[in-house]
C-alpha positions as CSV (number, residue, x, y, z in Angstrom):
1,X,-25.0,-17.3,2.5
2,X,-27.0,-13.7,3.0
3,X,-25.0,-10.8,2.0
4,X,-25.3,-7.6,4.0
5,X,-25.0,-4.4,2.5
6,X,-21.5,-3.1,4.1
7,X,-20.2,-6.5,3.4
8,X,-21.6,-7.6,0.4
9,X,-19.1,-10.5,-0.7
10,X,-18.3,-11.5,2.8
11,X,-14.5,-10.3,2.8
12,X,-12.0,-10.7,5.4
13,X,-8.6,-8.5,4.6
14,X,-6.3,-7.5,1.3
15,X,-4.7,-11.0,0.2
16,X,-1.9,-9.6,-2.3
17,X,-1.5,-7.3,-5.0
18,X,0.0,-8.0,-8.3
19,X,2.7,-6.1,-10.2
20,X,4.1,-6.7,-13.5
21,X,7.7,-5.9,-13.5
22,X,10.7,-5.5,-16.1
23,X,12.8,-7.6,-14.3
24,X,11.7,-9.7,-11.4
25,X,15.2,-10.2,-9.7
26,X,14.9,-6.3,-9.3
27,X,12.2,-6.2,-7.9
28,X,12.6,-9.1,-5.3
29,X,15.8,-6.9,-4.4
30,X,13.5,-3.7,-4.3
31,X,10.6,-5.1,-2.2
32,X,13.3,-6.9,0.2
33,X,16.2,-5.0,0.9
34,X,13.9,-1.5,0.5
35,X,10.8,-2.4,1.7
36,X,11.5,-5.2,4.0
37,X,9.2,-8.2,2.7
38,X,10.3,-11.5,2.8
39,X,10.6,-14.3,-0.2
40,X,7.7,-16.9,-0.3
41,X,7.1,-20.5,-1.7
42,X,5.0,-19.6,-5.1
43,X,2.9,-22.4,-6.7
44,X,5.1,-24.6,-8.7
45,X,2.6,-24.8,-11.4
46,X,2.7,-21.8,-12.4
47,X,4.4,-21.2,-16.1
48,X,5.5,-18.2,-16.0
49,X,8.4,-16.7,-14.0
50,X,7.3,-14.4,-10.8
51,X,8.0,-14.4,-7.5
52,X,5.7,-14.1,-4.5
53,X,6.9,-11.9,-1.4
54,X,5.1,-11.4,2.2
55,X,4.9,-8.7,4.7
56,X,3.1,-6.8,7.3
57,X,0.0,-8.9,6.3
58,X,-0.5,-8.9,2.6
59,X,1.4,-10.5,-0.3
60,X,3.3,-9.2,-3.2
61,X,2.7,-11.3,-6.2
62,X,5.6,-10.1,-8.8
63,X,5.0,-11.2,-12.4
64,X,7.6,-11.1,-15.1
65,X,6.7,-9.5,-18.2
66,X,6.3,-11.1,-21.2
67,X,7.6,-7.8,-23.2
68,X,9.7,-5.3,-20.5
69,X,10.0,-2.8,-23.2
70,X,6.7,-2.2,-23.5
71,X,6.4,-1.0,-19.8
72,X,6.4,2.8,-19.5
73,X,8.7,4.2,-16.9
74,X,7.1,6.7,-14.8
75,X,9.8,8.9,-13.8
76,X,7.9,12.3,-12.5
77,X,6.8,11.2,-8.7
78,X,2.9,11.9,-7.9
79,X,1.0,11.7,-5.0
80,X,-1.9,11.2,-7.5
81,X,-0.5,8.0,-9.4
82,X,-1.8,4.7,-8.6
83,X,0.3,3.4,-5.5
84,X,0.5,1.2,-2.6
85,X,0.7,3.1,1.1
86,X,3.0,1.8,4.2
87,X,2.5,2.9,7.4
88,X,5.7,3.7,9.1
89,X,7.2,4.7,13.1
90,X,9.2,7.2,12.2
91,X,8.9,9.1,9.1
92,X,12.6,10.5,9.9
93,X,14.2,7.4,9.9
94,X,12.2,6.3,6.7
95,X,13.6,9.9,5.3
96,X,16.9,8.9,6.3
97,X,17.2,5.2,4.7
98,X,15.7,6.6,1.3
99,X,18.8,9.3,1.1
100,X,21.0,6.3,2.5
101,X,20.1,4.4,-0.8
102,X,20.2,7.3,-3.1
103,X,16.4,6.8,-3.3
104,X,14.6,9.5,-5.5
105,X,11.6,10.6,-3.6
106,X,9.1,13.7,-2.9
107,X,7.3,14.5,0.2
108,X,3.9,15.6,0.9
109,X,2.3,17.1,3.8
110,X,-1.6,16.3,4.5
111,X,-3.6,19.1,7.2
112,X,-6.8,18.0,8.4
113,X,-8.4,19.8,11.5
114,X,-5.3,20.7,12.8
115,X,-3.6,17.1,12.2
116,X,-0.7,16.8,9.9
117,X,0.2,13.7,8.2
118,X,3.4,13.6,6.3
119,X,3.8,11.5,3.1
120,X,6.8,10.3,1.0
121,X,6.3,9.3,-2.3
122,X,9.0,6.9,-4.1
123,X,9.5,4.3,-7.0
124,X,10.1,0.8,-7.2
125,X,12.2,-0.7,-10.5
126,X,9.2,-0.3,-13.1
127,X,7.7,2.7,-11.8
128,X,5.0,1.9,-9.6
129,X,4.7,4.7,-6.9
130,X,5.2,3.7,-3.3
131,X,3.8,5.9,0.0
132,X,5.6,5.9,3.4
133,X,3.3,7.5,5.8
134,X,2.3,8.6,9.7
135,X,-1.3,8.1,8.0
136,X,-2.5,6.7,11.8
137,X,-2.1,10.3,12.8
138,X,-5.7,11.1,10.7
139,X,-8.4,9.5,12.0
140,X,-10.7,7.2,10.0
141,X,-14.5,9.0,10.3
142,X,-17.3,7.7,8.4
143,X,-19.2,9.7,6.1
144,X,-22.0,8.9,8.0
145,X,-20.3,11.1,11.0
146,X,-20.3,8.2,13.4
147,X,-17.7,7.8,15.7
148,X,-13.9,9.0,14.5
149,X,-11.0,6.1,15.4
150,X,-7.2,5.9,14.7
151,X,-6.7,4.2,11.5
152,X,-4.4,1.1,13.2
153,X,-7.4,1.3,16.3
154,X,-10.2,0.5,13.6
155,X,-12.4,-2.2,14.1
156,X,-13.6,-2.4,10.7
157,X,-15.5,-5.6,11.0
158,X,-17.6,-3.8,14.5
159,X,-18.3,-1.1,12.3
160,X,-19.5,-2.9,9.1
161,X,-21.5,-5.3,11.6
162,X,-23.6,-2.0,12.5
163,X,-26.3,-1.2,10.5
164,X,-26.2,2.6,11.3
165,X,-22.6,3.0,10.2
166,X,-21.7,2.7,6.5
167,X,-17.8,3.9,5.6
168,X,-18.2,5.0,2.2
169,X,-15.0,7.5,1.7
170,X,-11.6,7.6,4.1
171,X,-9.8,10.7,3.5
172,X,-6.3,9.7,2.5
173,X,-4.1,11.2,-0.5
């Protein structure tokens, strides 16, 4: 197998991310009845307790701590925290659900050229920060200054297949 240099290990998409949580049942309740994604089969031999979750193309792998005391509760909401980003229809119907729920949450507002993207920022159960966004409204435009595309019109594998284009940075908060 040759490796090329925009795709150097050959990847196809995001799989699944991983979070360790306090209490998994909370978090299945968190990821489904907030968030939408859907129980999965998990690997019978695995054992430790966790839960696996699936939606709009990539897994949520929920892993039960072995010590939930020992995870820090973030409370303060920051755009700058470590989080995972959804991209939504309408951020005013997202707006409206989180109140619905008595959902803390803080909202953001990204200008680029004369673009606006609007961000809200929210917890799940253990802290880890979650982004609703219009994020398709900022177009994706390599460093390079090749040509500028929608993020949910990107053809990343056209791009990365084309040795004069090389994304290196996508502006995104």
């Amino acid at each position: 197998m040759k490796a090329d240099a925009t795709n150097p290990l050959r990847l196809t998409s995001l799989n699944h991310i991983s979070l360790v949580c306090r209490s998994v049942d909370q978090s299945v309740s968190f990821y489904q009845d907030v968030l939408g994604f859907v129980p999965i089969r998990r690997p019978g031999s695995f054992d430790f307790d966790g839960a696996w979750l699936f939606g709009y193309g990539v897994g949520i792998h929920l892993l039960q701590s072995d010590d939930p005391g020992q995870i820090e509760k973030k409370e303060a909401i920051s755009p700058k925290d470590n989080h995972i980003s959804f991209q939504c229809e309408s951020m005013g119907t997202v707006e409206k659900k989180l109140k619905d729920m008595g959902l803390e949450y803080m909202r953001a507002l990204v200008e680029e050229g004369g673009i606006q993207v609007d961000q809200l920022f929210f917890h799940d159960p253990d802290g880890f920060m979650i982004e609703i966004c219009n994020c398709d409204n900022l177009p994706v435009v390599p460093i390079s200054g090749e040509m500028a595309r929608a993020c949910s019109l990107i053809n990343l594998h056209a791009i990365q297949a084309s040795p004069t284009q090389n994304i290196k940075h996508v502006v995104h908060q």
